[in-house]
Structures are given as structure tokens and as C-alpha cells.
C-alpha positions as CSV (number, residue, x, y, z in Angstrom):
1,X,87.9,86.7,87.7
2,X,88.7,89.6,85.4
3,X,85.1,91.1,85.2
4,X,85.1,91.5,89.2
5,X,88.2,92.9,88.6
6,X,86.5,95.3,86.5
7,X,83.4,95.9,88.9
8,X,85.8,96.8,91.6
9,X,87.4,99.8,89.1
10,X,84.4,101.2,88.3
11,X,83.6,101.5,92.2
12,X,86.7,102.9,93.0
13,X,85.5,105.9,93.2
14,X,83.3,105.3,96.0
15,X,85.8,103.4,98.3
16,X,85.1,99.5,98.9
17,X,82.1,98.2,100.4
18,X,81.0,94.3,101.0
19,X,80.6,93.6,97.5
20,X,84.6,93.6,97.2
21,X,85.0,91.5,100.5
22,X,82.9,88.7,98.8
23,X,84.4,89.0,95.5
24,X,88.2,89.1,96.8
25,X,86.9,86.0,98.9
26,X,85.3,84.3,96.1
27,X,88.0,84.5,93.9
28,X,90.7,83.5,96.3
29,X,88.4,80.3,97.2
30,X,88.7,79.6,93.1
31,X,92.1,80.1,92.8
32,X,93.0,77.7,95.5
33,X,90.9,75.1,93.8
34,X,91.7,75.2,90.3
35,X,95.5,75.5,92.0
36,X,94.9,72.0,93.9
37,X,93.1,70.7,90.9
38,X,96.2,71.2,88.6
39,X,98.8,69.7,91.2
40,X,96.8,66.5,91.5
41,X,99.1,64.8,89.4
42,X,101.8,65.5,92.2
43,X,104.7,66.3,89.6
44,X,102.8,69.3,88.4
45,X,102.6,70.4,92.3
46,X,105.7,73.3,91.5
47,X,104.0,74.7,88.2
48,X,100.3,74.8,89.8
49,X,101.8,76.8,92.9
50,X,104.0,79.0,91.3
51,X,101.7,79.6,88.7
52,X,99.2,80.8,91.5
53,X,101.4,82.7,93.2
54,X,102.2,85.0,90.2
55,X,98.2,85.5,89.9
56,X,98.5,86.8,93.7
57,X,101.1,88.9,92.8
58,X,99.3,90.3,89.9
59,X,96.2,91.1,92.1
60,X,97.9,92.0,95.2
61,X,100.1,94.9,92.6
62,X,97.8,95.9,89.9
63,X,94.6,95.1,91.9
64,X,93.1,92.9,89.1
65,X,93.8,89.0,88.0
66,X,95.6,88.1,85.0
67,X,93.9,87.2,82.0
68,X,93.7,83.3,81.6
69,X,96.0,82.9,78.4
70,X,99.0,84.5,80.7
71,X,98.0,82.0,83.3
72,X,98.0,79.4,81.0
73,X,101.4,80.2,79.7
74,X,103.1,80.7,82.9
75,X,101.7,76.9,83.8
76,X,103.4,75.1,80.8
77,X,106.9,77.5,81.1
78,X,106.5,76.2,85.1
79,X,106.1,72.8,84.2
80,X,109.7,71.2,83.7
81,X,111.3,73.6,86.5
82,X,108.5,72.8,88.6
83,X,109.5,69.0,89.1
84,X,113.1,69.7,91.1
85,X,111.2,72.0,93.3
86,X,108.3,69.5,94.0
87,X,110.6,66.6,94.3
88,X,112.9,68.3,96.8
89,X,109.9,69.4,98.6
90,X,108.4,66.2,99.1
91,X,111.7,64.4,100.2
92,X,112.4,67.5,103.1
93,X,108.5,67.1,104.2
94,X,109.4,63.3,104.3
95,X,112.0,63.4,106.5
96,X,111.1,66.0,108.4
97,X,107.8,64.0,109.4
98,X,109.7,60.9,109.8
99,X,111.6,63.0,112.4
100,X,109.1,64.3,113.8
101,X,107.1,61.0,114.5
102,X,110.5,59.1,116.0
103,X,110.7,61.3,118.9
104,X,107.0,62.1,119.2
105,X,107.0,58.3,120.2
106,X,110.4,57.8,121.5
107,X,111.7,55.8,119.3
108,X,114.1,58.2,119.2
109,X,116.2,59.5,122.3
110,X,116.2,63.9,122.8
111,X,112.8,63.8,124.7
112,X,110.7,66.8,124.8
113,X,113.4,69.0,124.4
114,X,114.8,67.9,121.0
115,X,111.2,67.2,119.9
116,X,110.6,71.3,120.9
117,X,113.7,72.3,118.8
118,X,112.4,69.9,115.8
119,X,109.4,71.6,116.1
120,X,111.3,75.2,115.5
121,X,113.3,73.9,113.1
122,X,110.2,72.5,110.9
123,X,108.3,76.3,111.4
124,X,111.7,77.9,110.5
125,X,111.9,75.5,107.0
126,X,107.9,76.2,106.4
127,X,108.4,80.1,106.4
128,X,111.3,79.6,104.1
129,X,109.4,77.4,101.6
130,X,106.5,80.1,101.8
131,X,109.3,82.8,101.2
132,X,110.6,80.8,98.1
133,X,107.2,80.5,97.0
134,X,106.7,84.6,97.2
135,X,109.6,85.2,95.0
136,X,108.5,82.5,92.4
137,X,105.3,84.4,92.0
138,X,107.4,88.0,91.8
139,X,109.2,86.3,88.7
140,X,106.0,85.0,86.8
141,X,105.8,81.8,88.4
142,X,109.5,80.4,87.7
143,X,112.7,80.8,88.4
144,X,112.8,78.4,91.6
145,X,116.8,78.4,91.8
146,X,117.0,82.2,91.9
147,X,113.8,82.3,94.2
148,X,116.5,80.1,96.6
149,X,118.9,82.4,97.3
150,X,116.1,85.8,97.1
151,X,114.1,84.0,99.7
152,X,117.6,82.9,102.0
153,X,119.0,86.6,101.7
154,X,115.0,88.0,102.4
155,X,114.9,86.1,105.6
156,X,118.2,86.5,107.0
157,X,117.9,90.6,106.8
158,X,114.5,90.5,108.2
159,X,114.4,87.6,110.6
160,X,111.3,89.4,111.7
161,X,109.5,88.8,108.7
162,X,110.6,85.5,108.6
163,X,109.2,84.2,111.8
164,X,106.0,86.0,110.7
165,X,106.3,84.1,107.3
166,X,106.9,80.9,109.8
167,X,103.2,82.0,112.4
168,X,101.3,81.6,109.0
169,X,102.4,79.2,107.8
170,X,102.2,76.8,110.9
171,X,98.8,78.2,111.2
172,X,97.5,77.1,107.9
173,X,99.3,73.6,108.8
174,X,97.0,73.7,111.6
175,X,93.8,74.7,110.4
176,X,94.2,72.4,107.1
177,X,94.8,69.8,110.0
178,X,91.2,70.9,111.5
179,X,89.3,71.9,108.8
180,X,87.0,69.0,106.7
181,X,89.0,68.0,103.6
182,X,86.7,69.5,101.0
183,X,87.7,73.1,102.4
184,X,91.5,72.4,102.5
185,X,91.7,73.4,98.8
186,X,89.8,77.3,99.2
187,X,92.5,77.4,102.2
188,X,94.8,76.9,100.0
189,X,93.6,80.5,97.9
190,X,93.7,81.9,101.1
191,X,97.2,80.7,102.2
192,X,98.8,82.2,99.6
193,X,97.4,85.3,100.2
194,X,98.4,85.8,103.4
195,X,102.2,84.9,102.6
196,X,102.5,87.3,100.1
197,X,100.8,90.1,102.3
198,X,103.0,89.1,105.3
199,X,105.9,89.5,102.6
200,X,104.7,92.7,101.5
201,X,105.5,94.3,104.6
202,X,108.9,94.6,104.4
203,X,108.9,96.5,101.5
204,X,105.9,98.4,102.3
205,X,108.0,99.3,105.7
206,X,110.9,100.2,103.4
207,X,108.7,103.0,101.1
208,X,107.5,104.3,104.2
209,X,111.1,104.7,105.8
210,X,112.6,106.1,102.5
């Protein structure tokens, strides 16, 4: 990923073109496969996706990927903190689901109005989680109790980036929903692109206002 890193330097000069399109695609498509490869073991889900999340970073601030010994380390630092993160994860999802499918068939009393608040309530948590996941990636992949409270305090002074943290987030729910399963891992490269870009705002907006 490095060399069309390099490529895009030495065209710098010239503005982008296509080639940069594809190659930004390309590698995004990579990194969300080798990201869903290495949380296949489930435990290693936290490390894999903070891990890749501090590569988007990189790109997204220096314009080029980090070299694959830094990646590397940041995996095996993420590995041990990572299992908290991926077990609290997995219980939320769980019960949110379980929630979800009780009054989706009425097992459940609150009808379509408490389904429509659950519903709000499980966009709200997802733009959180992606939040979280942003600020792993700002510290190097780790660092998921700090990235907690960042994320919290981040969405509660811009409740405007948060719902747009939430849109994405429920949109990449959707389309991994949609799309064949084989693609649901280069979505994944794409999903945590657009998070941290959606996150960038603020502080783009911030520079600009300054």
C-alpha cells in the first residue's frame, strides 16, 4: 500500500486524476479484508479494528499508509485491550437485537411506537460505537477506555455530528444487509472510511471558524 502511496506523491504536482480514485479504492477494499481476516477469531475483533482504524487515520492525515511493521505492532499492543471492547460489544449487539426481535413480533407489548424509539435508540448507540472507534484509531489503535469518554464528550458538543456518525453507520448496517456476503468485508474498508471523514468535519469546521 506504501508504493501507491508513493505514486500519488510524485503526481502531486499535477492534481489527482483516476489513477488515485482506483488506488484509494483498492486499498480501502484490502484493508477491510485483511481487517475481517484478522478478527475471524472473534476475540481479536477489538485489535483488528482499532488496528485499522489507526491505518485510516494515518492516510486520511499524512496521505499515505503506514508501513506494515507499525501495523503489526499496533495489532499485538491492541490485542489484550481489544478483548473488553469486543466482549462488551457483542453483549450490547445481543441484547439490543434480542430487543429488537420481541417487539418486531410482539412478543413484547410498546407496538410500533416503542419498536420506532428502539430503532433511534440502536442508531444513536451505532454512531457512538463508530465514534469510539474514531478515537481508537487517533491514539494508535488503543486506548478503548479513554476513546469512551472522547467519543461521549465528542457527541454530546456536536449532536450534529453525531446523528451523521449514526446515517452511516445505519447505512452500512443496511447495505452489509443487501450486499452478497463475499463483499461485506471491502465494505468494511469502506465503512471506516467514511466514519472517520464524517468525524473529520468537526474539526475541519473548527480550523475554518478559528
Amino acid at each position: 500500500m506504501d508504493s501507491r502511496a508513493d505514486a500519488r506523491a510524485e503526481r502531486r504536482g499535477s492534481g489527482r486524476d483516476w489513477r488515485d480514485t482506483v488506488s484509494d479504492a483498492a486499498d480501502l477494499a484490502l484493508l477491510g479484508i485483511l481487517a475481517v481476516l484478522a478478527a475471524a477469531p472473534v476475540l481479536t475483533a477489538g485489535a483488528a479494528v482499532g488496528t485499522a482504524s489507526a491505518a485510516v487515520h494515518d492516510w486520511l492525515t499524512t496521505g499515505s499508509w503506514p508501513p506494515a511493521r507499525r501495523t503489526l505492532s499496533r495489532f499485538g499492543r491492541a490485542l489484550l485491550p481489544g478483548v473488553p471492547a469486543v466482549l462488551i460489544g457483542l453483549a450490547a449487539a445481543g441484547l439490543l437485537v434480542a430487543d429488537l426481535a420481541a417487539l418486531a413480533t410482539g412478543r413484547v407489548p410498546g407496538g410500533t411506537v416503542a419498536l420506532v424509539l428502539t430503532i433511534v435508540v440502536a442508531a444513536a448507540l451505532l454512531g457512538y460505537a463508530a465514534a469510539i472507534v474514531v478515537e481508537v484509531g487517533r491514539a494508535g489503535g488503543t486506548g478503548w477506555r479513554s476513546a469512551v469518554t472522547r467519543a461521549a464528550r465528542a457527541c454530546l458538543d456536536h449532536p450534529a455530528n453525531w446523528a451523521a456518525l449514526a446515517g452511516t453507520t445505519v447505512l452500512v448496517v443496511l447495505l452489509a444487509v443487501l450486499v452478497t456476503p463475499v463483499a461485506v468485508p471491502i465494505l468494511a474498508g469502506y465503512a471506516l472510511a467514511a466514519v472517520h471523514a464524517v468525524a473529520r468535519r468537526r474539526s475541519v469546521a473548527r480550523v475554518e471558524l478559528s
